[in-house]
C-alpha positions as CSV (number, residue, x, y, z in Angstrom):
1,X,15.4,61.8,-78.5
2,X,17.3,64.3,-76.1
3,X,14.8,64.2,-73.4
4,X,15.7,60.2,-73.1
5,X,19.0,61.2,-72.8
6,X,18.6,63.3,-70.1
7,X,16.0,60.9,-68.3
8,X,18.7,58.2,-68.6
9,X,21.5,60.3,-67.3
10,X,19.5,61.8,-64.2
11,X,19.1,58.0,-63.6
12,X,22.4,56.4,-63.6
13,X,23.4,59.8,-61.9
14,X,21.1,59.0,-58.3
15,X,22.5,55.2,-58.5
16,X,25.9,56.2,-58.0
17,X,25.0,58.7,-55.6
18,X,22.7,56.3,-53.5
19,X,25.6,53.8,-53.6
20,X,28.6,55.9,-52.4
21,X,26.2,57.3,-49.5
22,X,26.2,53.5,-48.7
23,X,29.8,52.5,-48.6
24,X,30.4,55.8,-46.8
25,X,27.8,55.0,-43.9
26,X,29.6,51.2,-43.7
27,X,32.8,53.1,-43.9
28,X,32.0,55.4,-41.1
29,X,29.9,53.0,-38.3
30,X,31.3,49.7,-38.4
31,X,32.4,49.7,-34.6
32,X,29.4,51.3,-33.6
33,X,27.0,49.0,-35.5
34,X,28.6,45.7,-34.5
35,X,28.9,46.9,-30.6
36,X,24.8,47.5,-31.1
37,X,24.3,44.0,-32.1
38,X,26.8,42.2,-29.8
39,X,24.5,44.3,-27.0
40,X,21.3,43.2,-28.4
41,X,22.8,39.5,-28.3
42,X,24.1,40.1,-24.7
43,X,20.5,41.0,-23.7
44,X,18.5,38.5,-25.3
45,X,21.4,36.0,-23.7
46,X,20.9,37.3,-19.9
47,X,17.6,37.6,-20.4
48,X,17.2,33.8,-21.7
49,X,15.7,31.1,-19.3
50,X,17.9,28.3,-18.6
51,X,16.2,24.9,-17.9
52,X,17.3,21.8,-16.1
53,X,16.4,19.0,-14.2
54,X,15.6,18.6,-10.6
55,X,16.8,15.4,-10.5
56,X,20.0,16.0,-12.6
57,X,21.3,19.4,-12.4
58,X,23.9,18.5,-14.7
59,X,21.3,19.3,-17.5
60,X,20.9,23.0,-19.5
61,X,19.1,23.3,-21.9
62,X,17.9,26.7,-23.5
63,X,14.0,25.8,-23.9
64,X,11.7,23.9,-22.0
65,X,11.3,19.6,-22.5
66,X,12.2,16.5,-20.8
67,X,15.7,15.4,-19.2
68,X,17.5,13.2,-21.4
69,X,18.5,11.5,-18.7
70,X,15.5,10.9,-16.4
71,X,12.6,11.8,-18.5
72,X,11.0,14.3,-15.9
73,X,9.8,17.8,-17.1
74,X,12.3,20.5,-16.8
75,X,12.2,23.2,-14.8
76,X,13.5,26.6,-15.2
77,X,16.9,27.7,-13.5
78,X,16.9,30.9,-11.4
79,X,20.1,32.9,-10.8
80,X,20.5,34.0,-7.9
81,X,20.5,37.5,-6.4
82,X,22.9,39.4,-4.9
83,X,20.9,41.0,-2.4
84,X,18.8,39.3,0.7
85,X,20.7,36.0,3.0
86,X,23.0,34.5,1.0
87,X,22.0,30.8,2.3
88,X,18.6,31.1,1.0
89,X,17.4,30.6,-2.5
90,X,15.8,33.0,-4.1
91,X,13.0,31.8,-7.0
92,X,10.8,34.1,-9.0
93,X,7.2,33.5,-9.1
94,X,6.9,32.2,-13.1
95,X,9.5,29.3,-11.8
96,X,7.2,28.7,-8.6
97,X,4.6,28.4,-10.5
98,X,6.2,26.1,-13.2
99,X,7.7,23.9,-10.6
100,X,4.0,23.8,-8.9
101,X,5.1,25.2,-5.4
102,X,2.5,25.3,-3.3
103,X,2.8,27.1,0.6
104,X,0.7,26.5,3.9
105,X,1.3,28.5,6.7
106,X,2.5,26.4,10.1
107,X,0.1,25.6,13.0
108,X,-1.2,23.5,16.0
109,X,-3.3,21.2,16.0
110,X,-4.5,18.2,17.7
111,X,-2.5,15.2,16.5
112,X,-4.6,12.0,14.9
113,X,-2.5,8.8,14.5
114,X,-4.7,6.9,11.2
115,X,-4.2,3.0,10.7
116,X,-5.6,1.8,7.6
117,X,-6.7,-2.0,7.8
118,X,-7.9,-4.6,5.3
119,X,-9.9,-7.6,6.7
120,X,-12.8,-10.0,5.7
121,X,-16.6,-10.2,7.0
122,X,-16.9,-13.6,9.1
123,X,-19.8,-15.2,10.5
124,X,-20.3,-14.9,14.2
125,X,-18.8,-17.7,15.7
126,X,-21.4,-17.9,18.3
127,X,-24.4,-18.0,15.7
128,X,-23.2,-21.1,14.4
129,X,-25.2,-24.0,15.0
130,X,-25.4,-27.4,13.6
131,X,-29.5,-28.9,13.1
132,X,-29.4,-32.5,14.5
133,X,-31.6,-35.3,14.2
134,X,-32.9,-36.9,17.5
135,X,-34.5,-39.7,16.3
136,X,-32.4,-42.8,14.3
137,X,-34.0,-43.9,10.9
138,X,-33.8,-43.5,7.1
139,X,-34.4,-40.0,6.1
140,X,-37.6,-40.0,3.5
141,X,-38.1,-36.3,3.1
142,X,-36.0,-33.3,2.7
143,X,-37.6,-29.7,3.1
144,X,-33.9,-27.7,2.6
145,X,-32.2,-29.0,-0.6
146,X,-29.4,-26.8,-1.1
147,X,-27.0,-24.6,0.9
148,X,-28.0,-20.8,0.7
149,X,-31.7,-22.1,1.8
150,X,-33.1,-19.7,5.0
151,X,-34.9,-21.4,7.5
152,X,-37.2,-20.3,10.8
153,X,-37.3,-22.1,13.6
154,X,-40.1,-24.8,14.5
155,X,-40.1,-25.1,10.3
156,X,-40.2,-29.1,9.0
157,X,-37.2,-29.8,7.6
158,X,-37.2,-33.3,7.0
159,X,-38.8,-36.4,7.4
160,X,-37.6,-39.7,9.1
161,X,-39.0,-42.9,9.1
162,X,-38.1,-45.1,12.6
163,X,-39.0,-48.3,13.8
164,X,-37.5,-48.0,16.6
165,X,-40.1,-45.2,16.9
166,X,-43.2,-47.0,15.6
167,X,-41.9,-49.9,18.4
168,X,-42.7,-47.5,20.9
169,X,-45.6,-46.1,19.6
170,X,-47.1,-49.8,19.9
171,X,-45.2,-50.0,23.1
172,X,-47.8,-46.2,24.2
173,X,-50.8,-48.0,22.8
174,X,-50.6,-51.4,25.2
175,X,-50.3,-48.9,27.9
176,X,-52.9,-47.1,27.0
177,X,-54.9,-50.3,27.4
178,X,-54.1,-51.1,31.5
179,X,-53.4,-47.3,31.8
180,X,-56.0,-47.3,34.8
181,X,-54.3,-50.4,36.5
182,X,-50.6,-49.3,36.1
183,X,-50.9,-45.5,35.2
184,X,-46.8,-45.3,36.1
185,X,-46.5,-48.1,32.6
186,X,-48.3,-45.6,30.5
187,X,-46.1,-42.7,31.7
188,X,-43.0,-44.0,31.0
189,X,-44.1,-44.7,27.6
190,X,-44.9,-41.2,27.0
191,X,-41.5,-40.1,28.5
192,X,-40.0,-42.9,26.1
193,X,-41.5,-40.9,23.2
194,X,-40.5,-37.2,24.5
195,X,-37.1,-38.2,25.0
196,X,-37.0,-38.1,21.5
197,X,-38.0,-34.5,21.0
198,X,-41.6,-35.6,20.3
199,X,-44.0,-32.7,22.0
200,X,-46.6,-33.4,23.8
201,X,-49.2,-31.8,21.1
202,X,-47.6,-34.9,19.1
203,X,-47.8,-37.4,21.3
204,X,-51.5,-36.8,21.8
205,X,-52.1,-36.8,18.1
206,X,-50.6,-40.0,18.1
207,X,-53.3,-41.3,21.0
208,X,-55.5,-40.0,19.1
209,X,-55.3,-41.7,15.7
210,X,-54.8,-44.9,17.2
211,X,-52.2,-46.2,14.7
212,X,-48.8,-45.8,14.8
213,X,-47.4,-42.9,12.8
214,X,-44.2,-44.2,10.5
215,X,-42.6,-40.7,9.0
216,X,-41.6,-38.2,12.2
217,X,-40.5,-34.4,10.8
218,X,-37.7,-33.1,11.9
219,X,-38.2,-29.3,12.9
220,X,-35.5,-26.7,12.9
221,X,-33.9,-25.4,16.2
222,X,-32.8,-22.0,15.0
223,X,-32.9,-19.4,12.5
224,X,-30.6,-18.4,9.6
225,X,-29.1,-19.7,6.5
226,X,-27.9,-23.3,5.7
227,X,-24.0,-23.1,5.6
228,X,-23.9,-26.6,4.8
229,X,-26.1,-29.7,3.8
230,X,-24.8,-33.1,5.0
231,X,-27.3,-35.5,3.9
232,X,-29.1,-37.0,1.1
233,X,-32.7,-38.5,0.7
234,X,-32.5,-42.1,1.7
235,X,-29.4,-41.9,4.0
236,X,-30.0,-43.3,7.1
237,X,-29.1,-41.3,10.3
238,X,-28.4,-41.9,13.7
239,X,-29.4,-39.7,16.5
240,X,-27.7,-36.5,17.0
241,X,-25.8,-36.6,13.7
242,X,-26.0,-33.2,11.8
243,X,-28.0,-32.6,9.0
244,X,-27.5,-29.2,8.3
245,X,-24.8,-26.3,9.4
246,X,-26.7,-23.0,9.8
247,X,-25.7,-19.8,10.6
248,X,-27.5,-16.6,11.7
249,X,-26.1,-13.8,10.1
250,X,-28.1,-10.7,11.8
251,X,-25.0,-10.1,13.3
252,X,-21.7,-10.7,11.5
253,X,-18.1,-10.4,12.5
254,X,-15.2,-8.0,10.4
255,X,-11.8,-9.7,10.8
256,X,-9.0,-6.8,10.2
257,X,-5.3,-7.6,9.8
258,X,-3.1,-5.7,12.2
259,X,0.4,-5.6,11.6
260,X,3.0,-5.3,13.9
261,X,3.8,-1.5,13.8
262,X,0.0,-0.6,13.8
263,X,-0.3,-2.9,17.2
264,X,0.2,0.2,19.5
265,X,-2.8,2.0,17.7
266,X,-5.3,-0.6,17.9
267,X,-6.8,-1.5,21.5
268,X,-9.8,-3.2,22.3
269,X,-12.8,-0.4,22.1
270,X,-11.0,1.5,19.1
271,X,-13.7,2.8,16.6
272,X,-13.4,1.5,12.9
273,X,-15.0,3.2,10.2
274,X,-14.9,0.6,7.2
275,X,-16.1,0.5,3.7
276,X,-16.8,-2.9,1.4
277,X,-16.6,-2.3,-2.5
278,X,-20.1,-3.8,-3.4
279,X,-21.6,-1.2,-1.3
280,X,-20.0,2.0,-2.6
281,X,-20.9,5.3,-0.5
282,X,-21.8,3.5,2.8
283,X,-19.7,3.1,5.8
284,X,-19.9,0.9,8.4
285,X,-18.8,1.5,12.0
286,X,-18.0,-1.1,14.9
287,X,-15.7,-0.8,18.1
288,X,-12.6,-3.7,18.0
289,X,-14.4,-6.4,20.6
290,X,-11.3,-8.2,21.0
291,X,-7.6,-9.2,19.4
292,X,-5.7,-12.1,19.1
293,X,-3.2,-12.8,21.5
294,X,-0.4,-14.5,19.0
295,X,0.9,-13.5,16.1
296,X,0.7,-15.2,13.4
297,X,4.1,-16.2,12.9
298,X,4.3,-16.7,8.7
299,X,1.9,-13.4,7.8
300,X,3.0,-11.2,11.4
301,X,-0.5,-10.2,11.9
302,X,-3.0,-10.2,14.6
303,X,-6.7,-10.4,13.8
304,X,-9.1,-7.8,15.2
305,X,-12.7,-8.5,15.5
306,X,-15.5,-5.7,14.8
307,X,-18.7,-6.6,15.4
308,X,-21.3,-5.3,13.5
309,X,-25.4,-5.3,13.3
310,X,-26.0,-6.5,10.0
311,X,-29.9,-6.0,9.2
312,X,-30.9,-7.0,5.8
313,X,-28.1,-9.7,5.2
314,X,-26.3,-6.9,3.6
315,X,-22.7,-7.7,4.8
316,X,-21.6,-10.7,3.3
317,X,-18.9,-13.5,4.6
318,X,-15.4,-13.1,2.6
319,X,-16.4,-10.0,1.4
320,X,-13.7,-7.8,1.3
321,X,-13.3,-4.9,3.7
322,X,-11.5,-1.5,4.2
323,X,-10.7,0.3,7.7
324,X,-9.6,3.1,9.4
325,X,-8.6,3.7,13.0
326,X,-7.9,7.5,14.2
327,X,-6.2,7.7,17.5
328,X,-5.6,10.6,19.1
329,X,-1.8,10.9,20.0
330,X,-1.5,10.8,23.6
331,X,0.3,14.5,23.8
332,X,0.9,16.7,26.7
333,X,-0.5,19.9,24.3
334,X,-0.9,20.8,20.8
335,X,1.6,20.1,18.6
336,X,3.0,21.4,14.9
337,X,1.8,19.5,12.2
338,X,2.9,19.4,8.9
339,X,2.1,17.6,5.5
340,X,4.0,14.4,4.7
341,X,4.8,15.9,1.4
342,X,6.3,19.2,3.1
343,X,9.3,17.1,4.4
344,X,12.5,15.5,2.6
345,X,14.6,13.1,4.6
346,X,18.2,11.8,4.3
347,X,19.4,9.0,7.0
348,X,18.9,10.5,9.9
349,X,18.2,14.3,9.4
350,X,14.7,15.4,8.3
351,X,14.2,19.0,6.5
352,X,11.5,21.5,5.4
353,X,12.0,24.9,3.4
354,X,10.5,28.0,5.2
355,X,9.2,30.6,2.7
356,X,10.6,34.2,2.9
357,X,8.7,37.2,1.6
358,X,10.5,40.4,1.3
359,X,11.1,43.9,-0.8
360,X,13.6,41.5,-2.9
361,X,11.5,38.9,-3.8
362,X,11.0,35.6,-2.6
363,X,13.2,33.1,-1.3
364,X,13.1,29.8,0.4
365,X,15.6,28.5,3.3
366,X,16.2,25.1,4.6
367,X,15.4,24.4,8.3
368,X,16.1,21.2,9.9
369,X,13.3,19.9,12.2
370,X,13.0,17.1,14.2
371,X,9.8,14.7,13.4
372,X,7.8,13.2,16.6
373,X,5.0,10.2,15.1
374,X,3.2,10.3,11.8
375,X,-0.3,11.3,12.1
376,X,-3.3,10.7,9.0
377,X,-1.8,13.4,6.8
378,X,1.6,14.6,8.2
379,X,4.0,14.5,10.6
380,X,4.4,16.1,14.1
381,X,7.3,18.5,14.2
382,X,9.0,18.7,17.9
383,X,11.7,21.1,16.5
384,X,12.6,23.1,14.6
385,X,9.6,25.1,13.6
386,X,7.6,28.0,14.7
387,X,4.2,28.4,14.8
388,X,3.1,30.5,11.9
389,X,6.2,29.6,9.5
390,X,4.8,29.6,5.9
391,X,6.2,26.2,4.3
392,X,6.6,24.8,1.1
393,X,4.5,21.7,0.7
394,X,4.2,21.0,-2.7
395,X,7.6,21.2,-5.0
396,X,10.1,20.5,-2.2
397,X,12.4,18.8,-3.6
398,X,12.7,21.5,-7.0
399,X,13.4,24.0,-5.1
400,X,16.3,21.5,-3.0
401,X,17.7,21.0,-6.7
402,X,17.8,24.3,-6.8
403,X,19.7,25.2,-3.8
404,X,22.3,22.4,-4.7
405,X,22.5,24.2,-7.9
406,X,23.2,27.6,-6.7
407,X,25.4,26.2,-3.8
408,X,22.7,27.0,-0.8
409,X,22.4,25.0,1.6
410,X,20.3,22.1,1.2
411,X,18.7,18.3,2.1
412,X,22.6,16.3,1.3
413,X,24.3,19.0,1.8
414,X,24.0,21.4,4.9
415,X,27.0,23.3,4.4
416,X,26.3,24.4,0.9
417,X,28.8,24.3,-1.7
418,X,29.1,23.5,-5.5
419,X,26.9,20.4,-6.8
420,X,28.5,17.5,-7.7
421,X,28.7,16.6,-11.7
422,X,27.1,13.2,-12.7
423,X,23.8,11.1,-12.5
424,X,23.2,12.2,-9.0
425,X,19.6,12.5,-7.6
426,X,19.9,14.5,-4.1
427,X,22.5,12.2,-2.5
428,X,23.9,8.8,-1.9
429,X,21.8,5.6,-1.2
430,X,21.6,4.1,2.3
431,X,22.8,0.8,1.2
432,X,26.2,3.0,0.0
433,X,26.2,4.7,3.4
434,X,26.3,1.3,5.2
435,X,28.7,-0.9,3.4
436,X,28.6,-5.0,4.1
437,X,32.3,-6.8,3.8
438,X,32.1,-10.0,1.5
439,X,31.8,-13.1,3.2
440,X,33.7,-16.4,2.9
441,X,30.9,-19.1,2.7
442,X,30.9,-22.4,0.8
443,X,30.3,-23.6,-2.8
444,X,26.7,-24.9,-2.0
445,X,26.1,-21.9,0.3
446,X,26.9,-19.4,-2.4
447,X,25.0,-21.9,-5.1
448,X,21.8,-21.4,-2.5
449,X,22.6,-17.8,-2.5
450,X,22.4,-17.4,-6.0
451,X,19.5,-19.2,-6.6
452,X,17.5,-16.9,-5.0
453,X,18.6,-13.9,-6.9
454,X,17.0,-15.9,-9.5
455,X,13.6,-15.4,-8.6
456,X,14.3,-11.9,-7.4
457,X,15.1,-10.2,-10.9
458,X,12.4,-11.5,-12.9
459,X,9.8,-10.4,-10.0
460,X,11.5,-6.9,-10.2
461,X,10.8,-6.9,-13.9
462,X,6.8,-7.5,-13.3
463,X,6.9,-4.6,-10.6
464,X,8.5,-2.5,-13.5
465,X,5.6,-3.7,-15.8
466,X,2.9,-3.3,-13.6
467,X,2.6,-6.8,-13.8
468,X,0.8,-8.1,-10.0
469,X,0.2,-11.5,-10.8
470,X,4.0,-12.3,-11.8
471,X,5.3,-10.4,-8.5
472,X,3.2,-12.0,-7.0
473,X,3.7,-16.0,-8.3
474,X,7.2,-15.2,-7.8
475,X,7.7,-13.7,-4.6
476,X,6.0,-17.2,-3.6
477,X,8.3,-19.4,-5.5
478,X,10.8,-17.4,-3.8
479,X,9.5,-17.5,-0.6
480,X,10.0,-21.7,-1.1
481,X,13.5,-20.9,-2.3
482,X,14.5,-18.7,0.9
483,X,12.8,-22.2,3.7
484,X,14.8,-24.7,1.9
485,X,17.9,-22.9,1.9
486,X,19.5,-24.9,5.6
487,X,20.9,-22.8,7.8
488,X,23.6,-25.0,8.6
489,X,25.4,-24.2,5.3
490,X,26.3,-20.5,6.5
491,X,29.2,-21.0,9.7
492,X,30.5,-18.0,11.7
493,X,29.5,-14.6,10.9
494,X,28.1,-15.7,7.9
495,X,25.8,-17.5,9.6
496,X,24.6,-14.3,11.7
497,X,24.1,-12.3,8.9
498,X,22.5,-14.8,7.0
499,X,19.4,-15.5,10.3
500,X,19.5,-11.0,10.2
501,X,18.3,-10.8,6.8
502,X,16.6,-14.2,5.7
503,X,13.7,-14.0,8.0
504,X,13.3,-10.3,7.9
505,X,13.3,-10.8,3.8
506,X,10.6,-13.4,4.2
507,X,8.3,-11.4,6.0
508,X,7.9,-8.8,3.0
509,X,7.7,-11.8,1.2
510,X,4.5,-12.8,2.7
511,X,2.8,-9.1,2.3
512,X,4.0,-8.9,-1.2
513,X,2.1,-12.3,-2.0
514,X,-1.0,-11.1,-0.4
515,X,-0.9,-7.4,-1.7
516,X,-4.3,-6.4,-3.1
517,X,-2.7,-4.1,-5.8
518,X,1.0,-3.0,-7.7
519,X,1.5,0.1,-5.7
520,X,1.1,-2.6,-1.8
521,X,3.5,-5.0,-3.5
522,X,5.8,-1.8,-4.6
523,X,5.9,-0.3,-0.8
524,X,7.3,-4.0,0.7
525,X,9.5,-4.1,-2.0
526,X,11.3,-1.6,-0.8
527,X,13.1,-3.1,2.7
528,X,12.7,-7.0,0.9
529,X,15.5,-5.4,-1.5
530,X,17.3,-3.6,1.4
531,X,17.5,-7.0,3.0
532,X,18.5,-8.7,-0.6
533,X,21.3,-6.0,-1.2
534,X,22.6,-6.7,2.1
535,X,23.0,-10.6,0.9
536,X,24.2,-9.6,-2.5
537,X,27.4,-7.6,-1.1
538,X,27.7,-10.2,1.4
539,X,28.0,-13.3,-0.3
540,X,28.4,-12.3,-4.0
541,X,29.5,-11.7,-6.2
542,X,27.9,-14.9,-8.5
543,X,29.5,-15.1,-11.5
544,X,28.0,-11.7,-13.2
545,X,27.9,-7.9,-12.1
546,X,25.0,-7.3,-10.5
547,X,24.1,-3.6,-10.2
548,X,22.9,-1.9,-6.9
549,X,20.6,0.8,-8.2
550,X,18.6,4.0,-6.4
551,X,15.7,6.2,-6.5
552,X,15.3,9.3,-3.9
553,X,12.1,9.7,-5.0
554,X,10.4,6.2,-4.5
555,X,8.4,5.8,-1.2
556,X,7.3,9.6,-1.0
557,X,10.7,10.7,-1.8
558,X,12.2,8.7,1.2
559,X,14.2,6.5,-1.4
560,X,14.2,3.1,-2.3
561,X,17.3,0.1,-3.8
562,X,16.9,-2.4,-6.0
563,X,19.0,-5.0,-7.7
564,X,19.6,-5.5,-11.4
565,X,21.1,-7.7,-14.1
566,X,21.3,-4.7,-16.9
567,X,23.2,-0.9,-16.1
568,X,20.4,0.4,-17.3
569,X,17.6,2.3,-15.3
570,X,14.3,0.3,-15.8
571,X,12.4,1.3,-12.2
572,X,10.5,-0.9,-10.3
573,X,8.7,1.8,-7.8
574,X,7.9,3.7,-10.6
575,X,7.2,1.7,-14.1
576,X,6.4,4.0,-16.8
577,X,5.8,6.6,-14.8
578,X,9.3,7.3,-14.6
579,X,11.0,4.6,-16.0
580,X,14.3,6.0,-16.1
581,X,14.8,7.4,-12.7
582,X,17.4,6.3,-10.7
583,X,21.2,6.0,-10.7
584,X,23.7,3.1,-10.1
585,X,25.6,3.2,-6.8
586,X,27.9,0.2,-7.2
587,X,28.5,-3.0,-8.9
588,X,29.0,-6.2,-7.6
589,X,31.1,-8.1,-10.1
């Protein structure tokens, strides 16, 4: 019983003990504690990546994900340093990496202009023939029944049965009979038969049998495949009437659409290098024989012809066909070349971003070139640039954001200087930059207006959906809407502006009808809604706001306008790709 005791008083004894030496150590290092763990947080804090949004800076966020705004990834935020040129940004090499920056050092080379055509395979116009019949009668046979059929020349097509032929054939056999006392008689009577493209072989066969021969076969001219047949057993024909339309297609013609701006690339003697989609992995090559002369005025194309060999009926007519012309630019030297994706524009100014390397880190500054033509894969740079410069051509426009963010210079703004709050996405629109006063115009002018915003928003909605065959159906109806609208209802300057943009927006409106897929109808979009912006702020507004929205990055981040019913972002370059990209510049209401 006492050696519990003690146990439970040794106990109770190191409790209190271990207690006080607690309160006594919180008694002593509060300060120094709590400054320990504010410095912990203060680390962990600087040390923490900051993400945002290259296309909406406004946006922190303290973990990686997508902008609430835009949907795009985010990337991280770099701080800037202190030390190196204060007008360059400076980006680690985890956010280069993340923002998939990718460098290529600056060089000459020798310029190459590419025009990419689409066209059809065409018969040769000059292998065209048409199979006659020389002799009149009531066709009784038929050797080709159906189009597709080949035929050799000298093979029996048909048969025709002629009295006027078996007339002269008794007509050759009285001859015959006083042939020795008027020889000239029978010769004529020969000739009679030969005139109708009876040979001489025939003719004697005919002597020879002694009875006149009723059914005469038609043999064929040419070679080549029957295009057309154009009678029936039992009609009755007259001579030199067509029976068939045949075509030789050993040689075959490709008929490529040249637009306007490709004109000064294509010349007679250009090498094409063109590919068909039934024939996957061959290409076929052909020298441009000849162009038209005219424009066609509704499409604003020229056809130019390629003649090809075409052994083994491979090549088809109407099939489909893809070209390519390279042309060398007609330079003095070599010239800079750099990738298309390399450059950002804004109106008139084009810029790159030259990489630094140094003991600091890495860094990236803006340089302002000017752009000579566009070749295959870039551009030619006139100035600007020097030979050996190590540019960014992948990721441009993050690291842009990112010298708006940190106050750098950059694409919209030069100078530098703090980024503006709001949905901005690199800068203003061009439409914004160029404004249009309104326009007094009648009632039934501004109803024929109207109308043809009408068929504009619903084909924007298909381009958002992807949908081709409803951007397509109505850009035609509104390609009707825009020829009945009379240009006698616009007066004045009204008037002017209306003949500016009306036939300019009817011109996309033909490519967009006949665009092969979503992404050709999407790229003449693009200045058909420049030219229906312009008549929106014009002659509007109609009744309702209408929103004048903008993407920077549509058209390989060139920009693009659109018009919409609804404040909300649903874009047409894009569709779900990136839906919500874009910002609203102003509002017509």
């Amino acid at each position: 019983m006492k050696k519990s005791k003690i146990n439970r008083s040794t106990i109770i004894t190191a409790i209190v003990m271990l207690a006080l030496g607690g309160l006594i150590g919180w008694l002593v290092k509060p300060s120094g504690s709590a400054s320990h763990d504010h410095q912990t947080e203060v680390t962990e804090t600087s040390g923490a990546t900051i993400w945002t949004c290259s296309m909406d800076p406004q946006v922190r966020q303290p973990e990686p994900g997508k902008c609430p705004i835009c949907g795009m990834d985010l990337i991280p935020l770099e701080e800037g340093s202190a030390d190196g040129d204060p007008l360059e940004v400076k980006m680690s090499q985890n956010a280069m990496a993340l923002a998939n920056i990718q460098t290529a050092v600056v060089d000459y080379g020798s310029p190459v202009k590419e025009v990419r055509l689409n066209g059809k395979v065409q018969p040769d116009e000059r292998l065209k023939f048409s199979q006659v019949t020389h002799i009149d009668g009531r066709v009784e046979q038929l050797a080709v029944n159906f189009t597709g059929e080949p035929v050799r020349r000298g093979q029996k097509i048909a048969s025709v049965y002629s009295p006027e032929l078996v007339t002269a054939q008794q007509e050759l056999f009285s001859a015959l009979k006083i042939k020795d006392m008027q020889p000239a008689l029978f010769t004529a009577a020969k000739q009679k038969l030969k005139n109708w493209k009876l040979s001489d072989a025939q003719i004697e066969s005919i002597i020879a049998s002694g009875t006149p021969q009723e059914r005469f076969p038609i043999h064929a001219d040419v070679s080549g495949i029957v295009l057309e047949k154009m009678v029936n057993l039992g009609d009755y024909v007259m001579r030199g009437m067509p029976l068939y339309q045949v075509v030789d297609l050993s040689r075959v013609w490709v008929l490529f659409d040249v637009y306007e701006s490709d004109m000064p690339w294509a010349k007679v003697g250009s090498l094409v290098e063109f590919t068909v989609q039934s024939l996957p992995g061959e290409t076929f090559k052909g020298k441009i024989t000849f162009i038209d002369p005219v424009i066609d005025p509704m499409t604003r194309v020229a056809k130019a012809r390629v003649e090809v060999a075409n052994p083994g009926g491979k090549l088809k007519p109407e099939m489909f066909a893809t070209g390519i012309i390279e042309t060398k630019l007609a330079v003095k030297k070599d010239k800079l070349i750099v990738p298309k994706s390399a450059v950002l524009w804004t109106g008139e100014r084009s810029v790159v971003y030259e990489k630094r390397t140094t003991d600091v880190g890495v860094s990236f500054a803006m340089r302002e070139v000017k752009l000579g033509p566009l070749t295959g894969d870039g551009y030619v740079v006139t100035e600007g640039l020097e030979p050996g410069a190590e540019i960014a051509v992948s990721g441009t426009f993050s690291i842009d954001a990112a010298a708006q963010l940190a106050g750098k210079p950059s694409m919209m703004n030069p100078a530098g200087g703090a980024v503006m709050t709001g949905h901005q996405h690199g800068g203003s629109s061009p439409s914004a930059a160029a404004p249009v006063q309104p326009m007094e115009i009648s009632k039934q002018a501004k109803a024929a207006v109207k109308q043809l915003f009408d068929f504009y928003f619903p084909m924007k909605d298909a381009l958002v959906k992807d949908d081709l065959a409803t951007a397509k159906k109505q850009a035609a109806d509104l390609k009707k809407a825009f020829e009945k609208t009379s240009m006698s209802l616009f007066t004045g300057a009204a008037h002017d502006h209306w003949m500016n943009h009306s036939g300019a927006a009817v011109a996309e409106l033909n490519k967009i009808t006949t665009a092969k897929d979503v992404e050709e109808a999407r790229k003449h979009f693009k200045p058909f809604s420049a030219q229906m912006v312009a008549l929106a702020k014009a002659f509007g507004p109609f009744g309702e706001a209408v929103y004048v929205q903008y993407c920077p990055m549509a058209d390989d981040n060139t920009g693009a306008d659109w018009l919409s019913l609804d404040k909300e972002i649903r874009n047409p370059y894009f569709g779900d790709k990136m839906l919500k990209c874009g910002k609203v510049t102003e509002t017509i209401k």
